[in-house]
N, C-alpha and C positions, 0 to 999 in steps of 0.2 A: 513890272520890271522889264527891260527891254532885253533882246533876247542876247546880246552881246553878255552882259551883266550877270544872267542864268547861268551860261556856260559857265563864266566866271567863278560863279560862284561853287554850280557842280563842279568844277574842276580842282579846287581849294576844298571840297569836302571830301573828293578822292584820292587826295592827295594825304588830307587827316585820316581817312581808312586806312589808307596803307599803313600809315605809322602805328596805327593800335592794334592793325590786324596780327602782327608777329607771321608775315606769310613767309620771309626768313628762317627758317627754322634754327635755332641754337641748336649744336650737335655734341655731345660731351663723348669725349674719348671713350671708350671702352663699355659704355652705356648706348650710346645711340650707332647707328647704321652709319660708314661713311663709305657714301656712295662714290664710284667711280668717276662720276661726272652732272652734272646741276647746273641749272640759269638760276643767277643770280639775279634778282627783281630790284626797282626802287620803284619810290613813288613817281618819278616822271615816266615811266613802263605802263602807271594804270593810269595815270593819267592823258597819254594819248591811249591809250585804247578806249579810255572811255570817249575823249577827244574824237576819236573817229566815230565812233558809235552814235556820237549825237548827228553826227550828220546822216547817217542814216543811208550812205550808199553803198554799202555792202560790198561790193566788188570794187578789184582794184582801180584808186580812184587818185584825193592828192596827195598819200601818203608815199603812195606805190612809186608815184612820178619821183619826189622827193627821195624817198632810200634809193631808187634807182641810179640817181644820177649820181648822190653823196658816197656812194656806194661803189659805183663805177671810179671813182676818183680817188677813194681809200686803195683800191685793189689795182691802181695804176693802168685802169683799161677804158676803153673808149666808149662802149654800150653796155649796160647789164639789162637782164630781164629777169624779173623776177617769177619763179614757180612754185607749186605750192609742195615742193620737199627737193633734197639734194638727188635722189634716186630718181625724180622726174627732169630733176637738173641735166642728168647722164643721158635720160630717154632722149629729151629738146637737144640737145649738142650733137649726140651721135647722129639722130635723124635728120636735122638739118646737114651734117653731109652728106646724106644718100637721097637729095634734092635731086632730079634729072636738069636742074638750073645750073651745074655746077660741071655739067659735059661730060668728058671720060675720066674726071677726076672723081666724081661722085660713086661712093661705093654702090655696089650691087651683091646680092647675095651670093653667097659662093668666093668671095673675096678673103682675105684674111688681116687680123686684127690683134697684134701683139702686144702682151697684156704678160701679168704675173701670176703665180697659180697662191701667192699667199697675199688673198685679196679681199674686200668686202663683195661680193655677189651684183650689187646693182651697178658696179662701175665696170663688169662683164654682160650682164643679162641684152643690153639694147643691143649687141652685135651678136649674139646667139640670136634672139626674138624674130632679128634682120635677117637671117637665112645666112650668116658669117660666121666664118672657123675662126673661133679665138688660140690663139699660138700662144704655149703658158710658158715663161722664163723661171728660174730660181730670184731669190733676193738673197741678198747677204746677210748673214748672222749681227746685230751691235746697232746697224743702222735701220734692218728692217725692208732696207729698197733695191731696186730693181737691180739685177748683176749687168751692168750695160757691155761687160764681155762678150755678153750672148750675143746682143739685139745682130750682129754680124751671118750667124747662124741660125737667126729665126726667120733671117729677109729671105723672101722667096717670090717669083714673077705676079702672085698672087695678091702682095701685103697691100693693102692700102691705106692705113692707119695704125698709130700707136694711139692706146690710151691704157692711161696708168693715174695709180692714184698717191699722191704725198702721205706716208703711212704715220698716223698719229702725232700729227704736227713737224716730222722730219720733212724734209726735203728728199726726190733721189736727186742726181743726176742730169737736173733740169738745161743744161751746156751740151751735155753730150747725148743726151737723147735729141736733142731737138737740131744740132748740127748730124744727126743717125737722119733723120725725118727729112732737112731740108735736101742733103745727099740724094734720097734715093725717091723726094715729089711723094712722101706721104704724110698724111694730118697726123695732126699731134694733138688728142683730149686729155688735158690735166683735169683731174681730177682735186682738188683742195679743199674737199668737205672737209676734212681733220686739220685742215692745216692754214688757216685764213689767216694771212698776214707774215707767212715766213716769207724767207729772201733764202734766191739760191745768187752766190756771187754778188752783192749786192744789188740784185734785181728782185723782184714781187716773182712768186711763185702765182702760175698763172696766167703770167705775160708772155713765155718761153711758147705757148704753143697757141694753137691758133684757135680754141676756142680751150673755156675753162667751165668748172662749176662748181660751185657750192652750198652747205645744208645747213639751215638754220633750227634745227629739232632744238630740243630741251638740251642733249649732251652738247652741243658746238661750242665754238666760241662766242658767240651770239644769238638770240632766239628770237623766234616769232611765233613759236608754238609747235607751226608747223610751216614748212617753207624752204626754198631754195634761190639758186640764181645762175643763170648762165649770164657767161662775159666772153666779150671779144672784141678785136679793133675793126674787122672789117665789115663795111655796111651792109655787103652781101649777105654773109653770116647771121649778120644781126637780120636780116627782113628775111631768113629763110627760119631760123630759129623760132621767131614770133609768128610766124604761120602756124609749124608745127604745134607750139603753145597755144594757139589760137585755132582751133578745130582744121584746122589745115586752110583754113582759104586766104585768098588772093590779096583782101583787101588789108591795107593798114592800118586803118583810123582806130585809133583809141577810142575805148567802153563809153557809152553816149556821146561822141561824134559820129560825123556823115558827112560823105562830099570831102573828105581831106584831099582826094585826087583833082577835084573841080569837074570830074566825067562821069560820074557816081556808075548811071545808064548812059555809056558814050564806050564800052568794052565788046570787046566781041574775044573770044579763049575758052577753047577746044572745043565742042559740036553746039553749043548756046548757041540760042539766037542774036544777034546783034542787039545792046540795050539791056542786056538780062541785069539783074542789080550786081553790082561790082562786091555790094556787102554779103551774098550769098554763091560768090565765087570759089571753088575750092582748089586749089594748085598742089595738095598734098593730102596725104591722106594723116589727117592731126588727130589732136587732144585736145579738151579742154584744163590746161595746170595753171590756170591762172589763182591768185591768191588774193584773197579781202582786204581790206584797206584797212581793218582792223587788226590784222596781222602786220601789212606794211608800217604801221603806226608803230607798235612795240617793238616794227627794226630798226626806226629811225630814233628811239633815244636808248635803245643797245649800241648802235652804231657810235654814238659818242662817249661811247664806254670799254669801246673793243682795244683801242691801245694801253689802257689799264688793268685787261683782261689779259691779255695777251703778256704785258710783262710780269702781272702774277703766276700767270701757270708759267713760264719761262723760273720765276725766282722759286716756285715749288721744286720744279725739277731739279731743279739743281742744288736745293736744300737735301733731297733725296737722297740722289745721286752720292753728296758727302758722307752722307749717313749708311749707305749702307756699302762704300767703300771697302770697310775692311771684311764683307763677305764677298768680294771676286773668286775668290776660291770655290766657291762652291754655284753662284750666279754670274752669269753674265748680263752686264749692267749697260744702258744702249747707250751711245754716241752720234752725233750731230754727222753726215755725211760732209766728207770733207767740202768745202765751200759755202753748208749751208748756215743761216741762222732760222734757228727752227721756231715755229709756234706750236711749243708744246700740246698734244690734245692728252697725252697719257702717258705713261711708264713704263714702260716693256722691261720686263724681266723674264729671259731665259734661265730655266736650272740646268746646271749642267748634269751630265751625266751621272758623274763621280761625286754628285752631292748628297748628302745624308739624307734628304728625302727626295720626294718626285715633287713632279712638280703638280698633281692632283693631290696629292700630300700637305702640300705645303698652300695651295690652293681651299684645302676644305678648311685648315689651321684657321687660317687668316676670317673664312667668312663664319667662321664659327665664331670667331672673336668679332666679329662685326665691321671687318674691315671688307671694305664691295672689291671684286675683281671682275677683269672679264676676259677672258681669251681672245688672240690675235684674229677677230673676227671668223672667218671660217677655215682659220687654219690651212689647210692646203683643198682648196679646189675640188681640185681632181678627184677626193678620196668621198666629197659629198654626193647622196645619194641624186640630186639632182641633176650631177653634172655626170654623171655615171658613163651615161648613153649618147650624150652629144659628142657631133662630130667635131676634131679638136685635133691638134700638134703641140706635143710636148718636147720642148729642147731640154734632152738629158732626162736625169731622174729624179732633178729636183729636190737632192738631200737635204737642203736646207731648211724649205718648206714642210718637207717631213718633220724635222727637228721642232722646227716651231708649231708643227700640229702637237703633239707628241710635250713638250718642253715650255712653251710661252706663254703667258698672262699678263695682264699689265694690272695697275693701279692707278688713282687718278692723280692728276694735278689740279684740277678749275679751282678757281678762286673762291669759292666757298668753302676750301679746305683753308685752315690758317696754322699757324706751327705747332702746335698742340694737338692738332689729330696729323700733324705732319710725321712726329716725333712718335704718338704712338701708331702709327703706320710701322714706322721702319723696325721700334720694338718689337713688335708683335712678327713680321719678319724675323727677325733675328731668334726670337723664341722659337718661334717655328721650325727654323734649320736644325737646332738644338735640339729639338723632339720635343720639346715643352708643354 
């Protein structure tokens, strides 16, 4: 059989696996576990994975080229790079601006780096790691995002960069942050791991700053298992980024190319000898986060499934949102930042104070009942043992942030939830306030 025909045919046989395997799992209310968040699989998912897998190159190869570009074009940006998770996404972004390519724009340690204290940790850790004082702001109560009141009062002769992260599919403030950034000649890292595919003002969350990234884990909007991607417009960016991803050196060529420059041994940078191989040049001191082509594979037909992911967790939340309406009195229920249309990633639900339970109360209720939760990531910062000792500026005292250590959880939206465990979500809520 020729080997066109084989594939052919394995691929029509993994394609009937998937249909009999039930890797879907049917989830019945109040009997099974409904987790906060889930990749949703089809058979065209194991079918390029296995599709890559017959070829047999392992590393990022034509799959990687492919989600890159289709990818760059969904996210309205001009380069993406693909890494192998969202938190290495933040490493490659940050450290490509502290390139000495980049003059006295390029941060240096001792710089400062204004950011939120109610945040996930790895869209903070690569400007700590850098020898950088991260500057913690409060976020607002409803919407979750950044108080750009502050960002006036965080700026100091020091600041060189804002990076922030779009917090569970909302938007903040992506207008006024990044006219905050252009004012005063500092970068701007959006962060859009939870939030792929919102729009602030009718613009792509993403495009507002001048580099971006995103995470493709199991919880995202789309999967590869494990995976990320940084995006930008400018070419700079992009060929200082891919060094970084690319053990730090000099040269360009993509994985089994050579000689894309035509000089390969025609370089001479920094004490080498004249002719040293250009492929063993290093201009940074890198990483290897490059991702397999078997992972690239299962991004590119999520990828054709992300605007139908996107408006199902969008039609969850807001199925929610109805439903649990007439408990404001007792929760605080979130809201879209003015301008934005969000890509929903979860549900944020604050207790208020004055409500009949807590909100660890109300938190055990629910997972006792089998509905999944998870807290506003690490809550406030400041209060983790990690961040204890690092050197740091805090504008203000951050009540908000306390509140939401103290007060918030969220629940999910992703498309493997359907109205029927939507419904006994919000019940079981409701019982819950009740003492049930």
């Amino acid at each position: 059989m020729p080997l066109d025909a084989m594939r052919n045919s394995i691929l029509s046989q993994a394609g009937d696996y998937f249909q009999a395997s039930g890797i879907n799992l049917e989830r019945v209310p109040g009997k099974d576990y409904l987790p906060v968040s889930g990749k949703v699989l089809d058979e065209e998912d194991l079918k390029n994975l296995v599709d890559a897998s017959l070829d047999m190159w392992l590393t990022a190869g034509r799959f990687a080229k492919q989600f890159e570009r289709d990818f760059a074009e969904f996210m309205e940006q001009r380069f993406c790079l693909l890494v192998n998770s969202g938190s290495s996404a933040n490493l490659v972004a940050f450290n490509a601006l502290t390139s000495p390519a980049l003059g006295p724009r390029a941060i240096r340690p001792g710089d400062e780096v204004i950011t939120v204290a109610a945040g996930f940790p790895t869209t903070v850790n690569p400007a700590i790691q850098f020898g950088c004082v991260p500057v913690f702001l409060d976020v607002e109560l409803g919407t979750y995002e950044l108080d750009v009141s502050q960002l006036e009062q965080a700026l100091s002769p020091k600041t060189k960069a804002v990076m922030l992260a779009h917090t569970l599919g909302n938007a903040f403030n992506a207008k006024a942050v990044q006219e905050f950034c252009k004012a005063n000649k500092l970068w701007l890292v959006e962060d859009c791991c939870d939030a792929t595919g919102a729009h602030f003002e009718g613009q792509m969350v993403g495009t507002y700053g001048d580099i971006a990234t995103v995470s493709f884990y199991p919880a995202h909007h789309i999967t590869m298992g494990e995976g990320g991607a940084v995006l930008m417009r400018h070419p700079m960016l992009k060929k200082l980024a891919e060094s970084f991803r690319d053990w730090g050196r000099d040269c360009w060529c993509a994985p089994g190319r050579d000689n894309t420059c035509e000089k390969r041994f025609q370089w001479q940078l920094g004490e080498l000898p004249e002719g040293y191989d250009h492929k063993y040049i290093y201009s940074h001191i890198g990483y290897n986060l490059k991702v397999s082509d078997m992972q690239a594979a299962v991004g590119c037909s999520q990828l054709k499934k992300l605007p139908h992911f996107i408006e199902r967790r969008n039609e969850n939340f807001d199925f929610l949102k109805n439903q649990l309406a007439p408990f404001e009195d007792q929760l605080i229920l979130p809201r879209a930042t003015v301008g934005a249309k969000p890509s929903w990633f979860g549900f944020p639900i604050s207790v208020r104070e004055k409500a009949s339970v807590s909100r660890n109360e109300l938190v055990g209720f629910l997972e006792d009942n089998n509905v999944g939760t998870r807290l506003l990531f690490a809550g406030n910062l400041l209060r983790q043992p990690a961040y204890k000792n690092i050197e740091k500026r805090v504008i203000g005292e951050v009540p908000n942030t306390d509140f939401i250590m103290n007060n918030t959880f969220w629940v999910g939206v992703w498309p493997g939830l359907e109205q029927q465990h939507l419904e006994y979500m919000a019940q079981t809520i409701a019982k819950g306030l009740k003492g049930s």
